[in-house]
N, C-alpha and C positions, 0 to 999 in steps of 0.2 A: 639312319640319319647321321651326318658329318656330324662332329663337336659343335662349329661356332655355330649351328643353325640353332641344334637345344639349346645353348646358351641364350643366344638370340630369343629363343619361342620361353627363354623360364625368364627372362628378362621383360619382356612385352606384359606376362602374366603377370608379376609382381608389380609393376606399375599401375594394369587394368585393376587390380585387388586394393592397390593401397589407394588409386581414386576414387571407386568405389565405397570404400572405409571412410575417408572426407569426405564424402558427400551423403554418406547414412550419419553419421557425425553431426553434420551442420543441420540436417533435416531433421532428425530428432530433438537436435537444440533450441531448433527456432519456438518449438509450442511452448519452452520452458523458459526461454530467456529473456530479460528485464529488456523494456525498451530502453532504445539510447539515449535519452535524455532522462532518464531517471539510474538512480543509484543505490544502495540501501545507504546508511547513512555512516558509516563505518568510520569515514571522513574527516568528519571533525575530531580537531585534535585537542589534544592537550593543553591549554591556554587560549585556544578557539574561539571565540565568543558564539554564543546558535543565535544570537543579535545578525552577525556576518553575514550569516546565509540564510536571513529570511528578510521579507517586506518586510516594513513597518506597517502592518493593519491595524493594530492595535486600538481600540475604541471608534474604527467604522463597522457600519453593518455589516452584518455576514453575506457574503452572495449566494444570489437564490441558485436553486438546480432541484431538476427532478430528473430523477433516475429510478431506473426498476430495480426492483430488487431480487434474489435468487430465486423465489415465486413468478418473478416475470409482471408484478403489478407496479405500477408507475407509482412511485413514492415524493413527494414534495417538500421542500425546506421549512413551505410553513407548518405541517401538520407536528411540530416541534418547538411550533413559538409557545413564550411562556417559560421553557422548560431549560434549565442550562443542559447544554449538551456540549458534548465533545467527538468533535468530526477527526476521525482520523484516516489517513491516507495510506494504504495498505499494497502489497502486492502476496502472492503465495510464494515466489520466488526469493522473497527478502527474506533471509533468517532473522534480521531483527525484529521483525512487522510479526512474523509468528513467534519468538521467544516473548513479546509483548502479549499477546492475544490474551493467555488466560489472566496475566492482570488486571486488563479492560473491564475482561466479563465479571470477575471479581468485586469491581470496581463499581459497574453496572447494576448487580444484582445488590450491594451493599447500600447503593442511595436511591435507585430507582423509583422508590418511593415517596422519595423528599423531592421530586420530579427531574430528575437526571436522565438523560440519556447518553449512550453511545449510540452512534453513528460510522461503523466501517466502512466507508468508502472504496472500491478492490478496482487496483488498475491493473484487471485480467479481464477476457472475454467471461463470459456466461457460463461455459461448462466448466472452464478453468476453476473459477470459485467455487462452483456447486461440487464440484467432488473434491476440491481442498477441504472445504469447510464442515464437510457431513460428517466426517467423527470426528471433528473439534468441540462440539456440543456446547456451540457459538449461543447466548442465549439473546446478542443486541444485536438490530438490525444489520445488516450487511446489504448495501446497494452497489451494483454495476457499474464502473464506472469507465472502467474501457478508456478508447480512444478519448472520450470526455473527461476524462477524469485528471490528465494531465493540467490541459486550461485550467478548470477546477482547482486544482490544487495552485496553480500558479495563483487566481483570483484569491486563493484564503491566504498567502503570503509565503509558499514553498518556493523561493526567485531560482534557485540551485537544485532545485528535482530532485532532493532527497527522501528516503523513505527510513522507516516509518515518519509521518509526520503530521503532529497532531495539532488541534485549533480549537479553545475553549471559549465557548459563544454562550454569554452571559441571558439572564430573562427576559432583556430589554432586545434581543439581535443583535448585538453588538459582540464584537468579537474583543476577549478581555484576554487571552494567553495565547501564544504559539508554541510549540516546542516539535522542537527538530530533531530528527533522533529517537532510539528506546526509550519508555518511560514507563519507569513502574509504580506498584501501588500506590508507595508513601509520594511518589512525586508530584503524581496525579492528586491522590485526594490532598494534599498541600492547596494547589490549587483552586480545586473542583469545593473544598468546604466554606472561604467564603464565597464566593458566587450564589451559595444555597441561601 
């Protein structure tokens, strides 16, 4: 074989390879990556107000939704009236929605008795969550929220599709806190102990 033709055939090859490379690349990516109108919340700055980039919902009712949850059984807004709970909006993709998590549950298992709930809401498909969540040893409910769950979260007052982002829904329905962004124990039960 002449030189320019190997040049020619190692040139061709290197192009097929590294297209090849971008397109395992992107294909891989897609089962893991945040959809495009959402974001983790990283965002907000420094003198930022989380006022900014949320509705004002603040003392109307919660919106209703039923969703399955990683069991696959349809779960309802009301089976939760009475109880303050706090709906939080989740993905497995978000490092701050999972550096969050064991505080929730913390959180969760600390007042659950004084009728508290959490609420995860996962804006992942079905298996996404079920194999995130199985050795997190998650102990408050977790529902699917998928495709649905963007609306959703717009409805509880997330106007900017940030994650993690949480909604505290006082015993009357009524939604009494939002907070945009990580939130950990002390912040939450701040919160979450008058409502009780």
């Amino acid at each position: 074989m002449k030189k320019p033709v190997v040049v020619l055939l190692l040139v061709v090859v290197a192009l097929a390879a590294a297209g090849g490379g971008v397109y395992l690349q992107r294909h891989l990516a897609k089962s893991s990556a945040p959809p495009p109108a959402y974001s983790p919340a990283v965002g907000i700055g420094a003198g930022q107000s989380r006022n900014a980039v949320t509705s004002n919902v603040t003392n109307q009712q919660r919106p209703d939704f039923t969703l399955a949850d990683v069991s696959g059984k349809q779960r309802h807004a009301k089976e939760w009236d009475g109880q303050v709970v706090m709906v939080n909006f989740w993905a497995s993709w978000c490092p701050p929605c999972v550096e969050e998590m064991p505080a929730l549950n913390e959180l969760y298992l600390a007042y659950r008795d004084k009728g508290f709930s959490v609420l995860g809401i996962a804006l992942d498909a079905h298996d996404d969550v079920e194999t995130f969540i199985d050795p997190m040893d998650i102990d408050y409910p977790i529902l699917i929220g998928d495709e649905q769950g963007l609306t959703l979260s717009q409805a509880y007052g997330n106007r900017l599709g940030l994650l993690p982002f949480s909604v505290f829904v006082g015993r009357d329905g009524r939604i009494a806190h939002v907070h945009a962004g990580e939130i950990d124990f002390a912040d939450a039960e701040a919160v979450l102990k008058p409502l009780l």
